[in-house]
ROKEKOL-835297 format. One record per residue: y, x, z of N, C-alpha, C in turn; residue in three letters. Coordinates in steps of 0.2 Angstrom, whole numbers, plus 5000, padded with zeros to 4 digits. Each point is the difference from the previous one (the first is absolute). Layout:
REM residues N
YXZYXZYXZALA ...
This chain:
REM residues 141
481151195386499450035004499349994996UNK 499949934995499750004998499750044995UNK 500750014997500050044994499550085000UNK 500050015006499950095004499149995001UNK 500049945002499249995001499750004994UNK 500249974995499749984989500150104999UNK 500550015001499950075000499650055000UNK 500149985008499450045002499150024999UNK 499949904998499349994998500050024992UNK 500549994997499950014991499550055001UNK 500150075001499650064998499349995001UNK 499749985005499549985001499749954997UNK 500549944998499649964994499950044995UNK 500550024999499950024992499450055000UNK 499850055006499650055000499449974998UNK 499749935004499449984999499949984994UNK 500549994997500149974992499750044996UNK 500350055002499950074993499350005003UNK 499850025005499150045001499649935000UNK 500149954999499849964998499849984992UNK 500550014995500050024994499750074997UNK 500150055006499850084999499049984998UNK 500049965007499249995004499649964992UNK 500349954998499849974995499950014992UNK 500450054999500150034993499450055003UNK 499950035004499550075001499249965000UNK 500149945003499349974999500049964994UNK 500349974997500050004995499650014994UNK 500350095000499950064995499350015001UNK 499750025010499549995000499449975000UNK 500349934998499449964995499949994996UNK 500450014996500050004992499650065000UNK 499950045004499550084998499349975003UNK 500049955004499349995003499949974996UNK 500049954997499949944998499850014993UNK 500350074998499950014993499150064999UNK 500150005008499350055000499449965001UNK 500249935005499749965000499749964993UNK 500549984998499849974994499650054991UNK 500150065003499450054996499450005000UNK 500149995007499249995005499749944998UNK 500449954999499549944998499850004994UNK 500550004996499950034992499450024998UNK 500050065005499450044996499649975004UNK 499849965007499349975001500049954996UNK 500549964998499749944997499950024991UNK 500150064997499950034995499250025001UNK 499850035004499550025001499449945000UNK 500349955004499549945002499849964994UNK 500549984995499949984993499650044997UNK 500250064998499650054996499350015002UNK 499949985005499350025004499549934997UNK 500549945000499749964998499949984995UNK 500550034995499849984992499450045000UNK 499850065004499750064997499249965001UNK 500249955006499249985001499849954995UNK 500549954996499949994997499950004992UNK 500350074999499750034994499550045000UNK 499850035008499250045000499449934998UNK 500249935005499649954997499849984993UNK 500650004997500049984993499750064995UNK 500150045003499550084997499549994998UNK 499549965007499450025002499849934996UNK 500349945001499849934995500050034992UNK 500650034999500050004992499450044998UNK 500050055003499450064998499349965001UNK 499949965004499349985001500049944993UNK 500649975001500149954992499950044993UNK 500050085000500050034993499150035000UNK 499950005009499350034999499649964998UNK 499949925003499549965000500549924996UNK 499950004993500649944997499949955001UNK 499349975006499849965002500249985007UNK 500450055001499949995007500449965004UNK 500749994998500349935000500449964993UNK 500249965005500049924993500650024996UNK 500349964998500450014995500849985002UNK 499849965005500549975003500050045006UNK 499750065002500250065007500350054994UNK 499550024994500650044998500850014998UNK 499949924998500849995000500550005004UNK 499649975008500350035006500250055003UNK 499550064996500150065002500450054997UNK 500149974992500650024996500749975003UNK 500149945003500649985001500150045006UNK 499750005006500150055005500250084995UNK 499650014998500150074998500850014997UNK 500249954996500849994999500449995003UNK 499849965007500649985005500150075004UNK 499250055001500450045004500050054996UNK 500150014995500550054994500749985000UNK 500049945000500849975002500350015004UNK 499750005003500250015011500850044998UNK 500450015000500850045000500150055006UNK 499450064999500050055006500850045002UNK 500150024991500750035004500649954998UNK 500049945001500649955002499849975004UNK 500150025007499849955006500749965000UNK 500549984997500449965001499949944994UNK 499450004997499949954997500149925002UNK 500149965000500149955002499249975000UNK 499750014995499449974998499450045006UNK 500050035002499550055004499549985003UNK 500649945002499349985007499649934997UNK 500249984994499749954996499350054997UNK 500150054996499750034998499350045004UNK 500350025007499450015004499649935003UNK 500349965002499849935001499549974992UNK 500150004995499550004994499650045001UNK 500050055003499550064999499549995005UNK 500249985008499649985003499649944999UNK 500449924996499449964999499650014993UNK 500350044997499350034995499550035002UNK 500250045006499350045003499649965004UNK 500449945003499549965004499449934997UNK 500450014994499849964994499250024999UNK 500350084997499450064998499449985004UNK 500050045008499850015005499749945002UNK 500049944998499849935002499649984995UNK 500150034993499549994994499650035003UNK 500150075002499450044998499549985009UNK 500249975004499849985004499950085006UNK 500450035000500350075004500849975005UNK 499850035007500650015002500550075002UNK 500249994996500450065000500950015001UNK 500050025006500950015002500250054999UNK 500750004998500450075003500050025005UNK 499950055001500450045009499349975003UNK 499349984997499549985007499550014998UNK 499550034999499349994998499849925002UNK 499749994993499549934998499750025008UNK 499749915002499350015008499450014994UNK 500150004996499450014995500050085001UNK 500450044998500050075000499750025006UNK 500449985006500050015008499350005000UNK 499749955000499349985002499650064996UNK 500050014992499950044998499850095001UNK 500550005005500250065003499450025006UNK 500249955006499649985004499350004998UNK 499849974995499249994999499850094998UNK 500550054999499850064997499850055007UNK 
């Protein structure tokens, strides 16, 4: 009689077995397609967020270097140097290798270069924030 009861209940084990397996392989699949959309999405904001940032800091160093070729007087010798060596770190920057291993050294050098600059020249200037110096400048207009 036992026997008749194991019988009985197998299909129904087994049933849950298989759509339990069915249910898993189907999510699965469907995360590996979200996660790959997901993961494009971050890609290109944190692609964007970098590039935005070197960008600010090569429009700054534009405006330093050009003021240094207008006026030769204008900073010391020991700012242009600084402004040379920025200008190589973020020429170096490995835009299209983001799996450089060095990257985040790289931009981390970049940033205390710029604060380095920025403290010589007695300006406060950030990324992603207008100076309070600009702010207030603003306001006063």
């Amino acid at each position: 009689m036992n026997q008749k009861v194991d019988d009985f209940l197998e299909p129904s084990v087994l049933l849950e077995e298989t759509y339990y397996g069915k249910g898993f392989r189907i999510g699965y699949a469907a995360g590996l397609v979200s996660g790959k959309e997901d993961a494009r999405k971050l890609g290109l904001n944190m692609g964007f967020q970098v590039s935005e940032e070197l960008g600010f800091y090569q429009g700054c160093l534009d405006v330093w270097i050009a003021v240094a070729h207008i006026n030769h007087g204008a900073f010391s010798d020991r700012m242009k140097k600084n402004l040379e060596q920025m200008a190589a770190l973020v020429s170096s920057y490995p835009i299209s290798n983001p799996e450089n291993e060095q990257i985040q050294e790289i931009m981390g050098q970049i940033r205390l270069k710029f604060r380095i600059i920025t403290a010589n020249l007695g300006v406060k200037l950030e990324h992603g924030a207008q100076s309070k110096s600009l702010k207030q400048g603003l306001e006063d207009l």
